[in-house]
N, CA, C and O atoms as CSV, one atom per row, in Angstrom:
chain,resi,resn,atom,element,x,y,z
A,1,UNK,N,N,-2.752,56.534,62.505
A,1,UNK,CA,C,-3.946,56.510,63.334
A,1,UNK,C,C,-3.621,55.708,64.596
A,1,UNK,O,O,-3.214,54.547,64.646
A,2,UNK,N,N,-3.893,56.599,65.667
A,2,UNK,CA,C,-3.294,55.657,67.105
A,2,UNK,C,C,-4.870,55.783,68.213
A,2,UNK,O,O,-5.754,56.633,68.325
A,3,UNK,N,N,-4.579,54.405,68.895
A,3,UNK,CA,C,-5.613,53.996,69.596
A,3,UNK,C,C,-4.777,53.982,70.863
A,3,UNK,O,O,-3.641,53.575,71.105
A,4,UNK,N,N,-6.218,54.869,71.971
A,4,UNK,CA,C,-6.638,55.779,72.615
A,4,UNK,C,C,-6.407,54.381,74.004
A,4,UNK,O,O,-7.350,53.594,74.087
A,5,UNK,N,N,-5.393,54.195,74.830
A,5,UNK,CA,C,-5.907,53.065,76.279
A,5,UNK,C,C,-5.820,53.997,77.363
A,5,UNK,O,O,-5.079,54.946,77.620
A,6,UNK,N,N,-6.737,53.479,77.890
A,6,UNK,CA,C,-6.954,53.840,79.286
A,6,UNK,C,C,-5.982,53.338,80.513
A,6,UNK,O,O,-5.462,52.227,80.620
A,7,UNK,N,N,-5.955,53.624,80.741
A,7,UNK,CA,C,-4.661,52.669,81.744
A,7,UNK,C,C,-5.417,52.031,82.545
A,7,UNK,O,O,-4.722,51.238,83.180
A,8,UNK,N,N,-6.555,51.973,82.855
A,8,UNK,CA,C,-7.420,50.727,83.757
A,8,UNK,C,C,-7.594,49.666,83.057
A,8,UNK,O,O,-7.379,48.563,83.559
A,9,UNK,N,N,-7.987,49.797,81.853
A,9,UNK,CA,C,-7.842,48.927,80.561
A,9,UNK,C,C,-6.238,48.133,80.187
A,9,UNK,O,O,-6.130,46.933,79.937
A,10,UNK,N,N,-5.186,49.033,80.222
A,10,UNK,CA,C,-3.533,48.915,80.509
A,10,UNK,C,C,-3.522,48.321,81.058
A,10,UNK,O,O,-3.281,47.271,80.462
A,11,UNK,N,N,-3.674,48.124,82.331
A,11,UNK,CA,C,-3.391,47.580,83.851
A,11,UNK,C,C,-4.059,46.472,83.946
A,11,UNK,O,O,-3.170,45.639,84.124
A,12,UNK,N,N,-5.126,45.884,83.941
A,12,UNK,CA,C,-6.265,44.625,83.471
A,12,UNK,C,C,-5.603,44.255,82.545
A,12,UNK,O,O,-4.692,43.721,83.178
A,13,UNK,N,N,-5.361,44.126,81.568
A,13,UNK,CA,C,-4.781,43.567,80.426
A,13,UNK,C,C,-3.842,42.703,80.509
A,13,UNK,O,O,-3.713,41.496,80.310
A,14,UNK,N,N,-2.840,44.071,81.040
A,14,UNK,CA,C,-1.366,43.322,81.245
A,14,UNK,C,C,-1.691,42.532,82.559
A,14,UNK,O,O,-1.198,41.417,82.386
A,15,UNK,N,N,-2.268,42.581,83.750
A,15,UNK,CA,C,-2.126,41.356,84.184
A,15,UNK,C,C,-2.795,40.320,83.806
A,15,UNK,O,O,-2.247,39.228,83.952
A,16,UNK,N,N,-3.957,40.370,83.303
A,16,UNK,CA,C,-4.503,39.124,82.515
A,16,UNK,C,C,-2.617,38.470,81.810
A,16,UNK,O,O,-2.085,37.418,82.168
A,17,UNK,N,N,-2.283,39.036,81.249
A,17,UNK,CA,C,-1.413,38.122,80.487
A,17,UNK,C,C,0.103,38.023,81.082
A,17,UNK,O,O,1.062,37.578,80.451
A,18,UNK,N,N,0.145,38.689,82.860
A,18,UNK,CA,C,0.675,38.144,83.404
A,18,UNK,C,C,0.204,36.753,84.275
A,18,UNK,O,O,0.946,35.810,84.550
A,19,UNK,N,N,-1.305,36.895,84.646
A,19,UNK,CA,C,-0.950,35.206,85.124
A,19,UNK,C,C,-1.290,34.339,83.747
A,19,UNK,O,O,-0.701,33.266,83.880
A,20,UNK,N,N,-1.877,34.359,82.696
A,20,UNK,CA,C,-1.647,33.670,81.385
A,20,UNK,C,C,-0.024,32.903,81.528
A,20,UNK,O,O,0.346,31.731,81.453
A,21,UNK,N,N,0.426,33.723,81.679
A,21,UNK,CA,C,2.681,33.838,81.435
A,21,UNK,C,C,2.808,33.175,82.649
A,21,UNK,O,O,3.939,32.873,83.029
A,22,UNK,N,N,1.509,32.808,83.544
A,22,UNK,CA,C,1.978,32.242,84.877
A,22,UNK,C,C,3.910,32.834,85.360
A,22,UNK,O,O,4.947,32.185,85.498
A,23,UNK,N,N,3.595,34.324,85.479
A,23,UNK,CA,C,4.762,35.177,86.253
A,23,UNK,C,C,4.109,35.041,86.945
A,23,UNK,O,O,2.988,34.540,86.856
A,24,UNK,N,N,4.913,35.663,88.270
A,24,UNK,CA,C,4.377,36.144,89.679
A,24,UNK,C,C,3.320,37.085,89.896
A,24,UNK,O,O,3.537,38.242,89.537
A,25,UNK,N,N,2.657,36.917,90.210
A,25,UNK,CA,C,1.799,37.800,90.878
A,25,UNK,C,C,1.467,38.930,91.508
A,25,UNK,O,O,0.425,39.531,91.772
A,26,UNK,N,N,3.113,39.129,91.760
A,26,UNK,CA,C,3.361,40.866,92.285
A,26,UNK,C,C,3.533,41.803,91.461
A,26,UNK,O,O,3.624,43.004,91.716
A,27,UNK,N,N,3.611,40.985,89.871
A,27,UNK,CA,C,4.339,41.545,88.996
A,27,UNK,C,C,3.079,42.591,88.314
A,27,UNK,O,O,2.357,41.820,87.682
A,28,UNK,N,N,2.679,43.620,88.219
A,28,UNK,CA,C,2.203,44.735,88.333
A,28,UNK,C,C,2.278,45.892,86.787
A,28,UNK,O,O,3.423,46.153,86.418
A,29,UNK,N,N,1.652,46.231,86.345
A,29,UNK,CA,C,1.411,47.142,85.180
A,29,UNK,C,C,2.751,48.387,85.950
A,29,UNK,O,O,3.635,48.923,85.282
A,30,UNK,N,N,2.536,48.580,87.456
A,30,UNK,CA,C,3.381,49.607,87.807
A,30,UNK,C,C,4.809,49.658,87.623
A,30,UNK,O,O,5.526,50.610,87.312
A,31,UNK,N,N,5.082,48.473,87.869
A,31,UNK,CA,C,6.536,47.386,87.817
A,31,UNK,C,C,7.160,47.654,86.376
A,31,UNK,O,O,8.290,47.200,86.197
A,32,UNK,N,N,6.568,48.323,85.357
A,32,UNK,CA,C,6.773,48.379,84.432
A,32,UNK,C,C,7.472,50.023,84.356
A,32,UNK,O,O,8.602,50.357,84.000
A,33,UNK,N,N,6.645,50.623,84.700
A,33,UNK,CA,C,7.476,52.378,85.024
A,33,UNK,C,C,8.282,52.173,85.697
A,33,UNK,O,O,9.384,52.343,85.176
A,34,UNK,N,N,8.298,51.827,86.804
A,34,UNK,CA,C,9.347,51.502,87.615
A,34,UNK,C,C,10.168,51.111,87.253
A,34,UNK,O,O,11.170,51.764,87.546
A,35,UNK,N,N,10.433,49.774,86.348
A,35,UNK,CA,C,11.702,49.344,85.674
A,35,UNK,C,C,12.418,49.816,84.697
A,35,UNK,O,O,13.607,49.515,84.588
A,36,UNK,N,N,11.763,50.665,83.801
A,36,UNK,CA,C,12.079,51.541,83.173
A,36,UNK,C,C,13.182,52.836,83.522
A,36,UNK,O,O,14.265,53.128,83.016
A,37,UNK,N,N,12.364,53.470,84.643
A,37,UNK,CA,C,12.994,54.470,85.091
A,37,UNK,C,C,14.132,54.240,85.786
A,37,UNK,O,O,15.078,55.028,85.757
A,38,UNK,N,N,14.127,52.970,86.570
A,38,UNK,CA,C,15.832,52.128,87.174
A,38,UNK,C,C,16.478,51.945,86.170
A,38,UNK,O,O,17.423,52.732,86.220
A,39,UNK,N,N,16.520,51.393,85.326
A,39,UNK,CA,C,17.354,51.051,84.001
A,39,UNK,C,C,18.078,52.045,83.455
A,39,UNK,O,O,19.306,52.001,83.383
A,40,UNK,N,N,16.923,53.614,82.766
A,40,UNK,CA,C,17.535,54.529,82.605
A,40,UNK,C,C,18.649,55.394,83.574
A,40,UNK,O,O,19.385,56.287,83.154
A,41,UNK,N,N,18.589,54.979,84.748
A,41,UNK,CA,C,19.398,55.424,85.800
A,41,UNK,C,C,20.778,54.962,85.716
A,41,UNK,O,O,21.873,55.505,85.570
A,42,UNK,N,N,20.233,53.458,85.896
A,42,UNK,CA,C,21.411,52.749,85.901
A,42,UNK,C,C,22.446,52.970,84.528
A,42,UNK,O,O,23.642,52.680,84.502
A,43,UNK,N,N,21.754,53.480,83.561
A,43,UNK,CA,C,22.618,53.504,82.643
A,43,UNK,C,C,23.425,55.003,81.982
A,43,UNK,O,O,24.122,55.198,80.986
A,44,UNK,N,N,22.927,55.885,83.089
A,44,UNK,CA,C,23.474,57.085,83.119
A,44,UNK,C,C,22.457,57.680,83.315
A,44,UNK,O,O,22.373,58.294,84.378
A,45,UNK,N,N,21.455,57.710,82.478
A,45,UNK,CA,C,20.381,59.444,82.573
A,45,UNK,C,C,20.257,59.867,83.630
A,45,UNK,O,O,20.256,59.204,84.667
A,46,UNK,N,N,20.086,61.479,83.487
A,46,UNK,CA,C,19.984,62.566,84.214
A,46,UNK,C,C,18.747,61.735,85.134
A,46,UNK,O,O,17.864,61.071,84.591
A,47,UNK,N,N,18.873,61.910,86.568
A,47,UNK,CA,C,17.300,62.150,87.404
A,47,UNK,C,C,16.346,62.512,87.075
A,47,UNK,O,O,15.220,62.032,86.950
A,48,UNK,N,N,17.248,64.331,86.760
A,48,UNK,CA,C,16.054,65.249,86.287
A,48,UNK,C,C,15.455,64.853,85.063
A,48,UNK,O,O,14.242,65.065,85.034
A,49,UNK,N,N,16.009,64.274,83.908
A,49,UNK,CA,C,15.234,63.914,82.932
A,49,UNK,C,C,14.135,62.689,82.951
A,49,UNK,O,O,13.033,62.585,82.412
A,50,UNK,N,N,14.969,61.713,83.884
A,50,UNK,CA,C,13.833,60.999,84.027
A,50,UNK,C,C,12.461,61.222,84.863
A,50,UNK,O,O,11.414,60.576,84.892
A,51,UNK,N,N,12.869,62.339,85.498
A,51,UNK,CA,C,11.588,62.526,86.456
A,51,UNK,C,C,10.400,63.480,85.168
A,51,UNK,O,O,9.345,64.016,85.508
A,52,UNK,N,N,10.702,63.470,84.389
A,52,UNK,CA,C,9.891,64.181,83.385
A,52,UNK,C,C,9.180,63.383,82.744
A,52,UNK,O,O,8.107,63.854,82.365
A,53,UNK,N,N,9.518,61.698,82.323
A,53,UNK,CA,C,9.055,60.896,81.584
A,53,UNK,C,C,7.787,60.218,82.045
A,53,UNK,O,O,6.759,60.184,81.370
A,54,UNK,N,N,7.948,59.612,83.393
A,54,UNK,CA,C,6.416,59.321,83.984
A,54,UNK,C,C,5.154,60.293,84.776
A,54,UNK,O,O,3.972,60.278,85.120
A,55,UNK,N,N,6.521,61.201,84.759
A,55,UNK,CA,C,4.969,62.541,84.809
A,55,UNK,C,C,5.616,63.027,86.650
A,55,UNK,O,O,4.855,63.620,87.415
A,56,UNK,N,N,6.843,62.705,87.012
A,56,UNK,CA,C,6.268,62.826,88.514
A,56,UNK,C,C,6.753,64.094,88.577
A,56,UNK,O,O,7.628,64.587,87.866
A,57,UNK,N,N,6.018,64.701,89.644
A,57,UNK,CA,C,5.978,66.146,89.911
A,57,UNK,C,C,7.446,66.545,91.278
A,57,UNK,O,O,8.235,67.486,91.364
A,58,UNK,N,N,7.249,65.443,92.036
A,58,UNK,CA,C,8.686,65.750,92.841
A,58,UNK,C,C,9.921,64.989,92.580
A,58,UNK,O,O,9.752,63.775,92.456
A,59,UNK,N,N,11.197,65.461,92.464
A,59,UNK,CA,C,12.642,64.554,92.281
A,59,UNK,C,C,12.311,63.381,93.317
A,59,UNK,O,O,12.078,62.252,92.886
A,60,UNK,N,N,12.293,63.650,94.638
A,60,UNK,CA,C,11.818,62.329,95.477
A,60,UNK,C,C,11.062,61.497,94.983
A,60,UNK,O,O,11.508,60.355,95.091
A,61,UNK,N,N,10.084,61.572,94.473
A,61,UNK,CA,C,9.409,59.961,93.925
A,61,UNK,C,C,10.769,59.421,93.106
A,61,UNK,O,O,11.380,58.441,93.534
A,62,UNK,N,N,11.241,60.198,91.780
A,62,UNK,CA,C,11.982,59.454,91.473
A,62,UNK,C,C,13.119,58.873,91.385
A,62,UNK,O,O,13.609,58.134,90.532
A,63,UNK,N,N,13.771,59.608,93.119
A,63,UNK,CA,C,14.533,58.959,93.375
A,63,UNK,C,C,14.330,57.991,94.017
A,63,UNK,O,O,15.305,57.712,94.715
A,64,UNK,N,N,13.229,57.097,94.156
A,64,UNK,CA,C,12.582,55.737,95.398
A,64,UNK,C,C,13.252,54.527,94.439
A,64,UNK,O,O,13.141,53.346,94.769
């Protein structure tokens, strides 16, 4: 049985318990796809596969 987040709910959350963690402040629910998808890069995966995982519709976003 899996529970249903909203990502406005996601996003509020996780920064609540980024300044809790007193991190930085830039540090962002987005920062999180983002780091993800660099990592998998960096560690070989295809572009094309990663551009499938956060949903983006053009190779350019995920090549930024």
């Amino acid at each position: 049985m899996g529970i249903k987040l909203y990502e406005d709910y996601a996003s509020k959350y996780f920064k609540r318990t980024v300044r809790k963690a007193k991190l930085n402040e830039r540090i962002h629910f987005h920062t999180l796809r983002h780091s993800f998808a660099s990592r998998l890069i960096q560690k070989g995966a295809s572009v094309f596969v990663v551009k499938e995982l956060p949903g983006h519709e053009d190779i350019k976003t995920t090549q930024i």
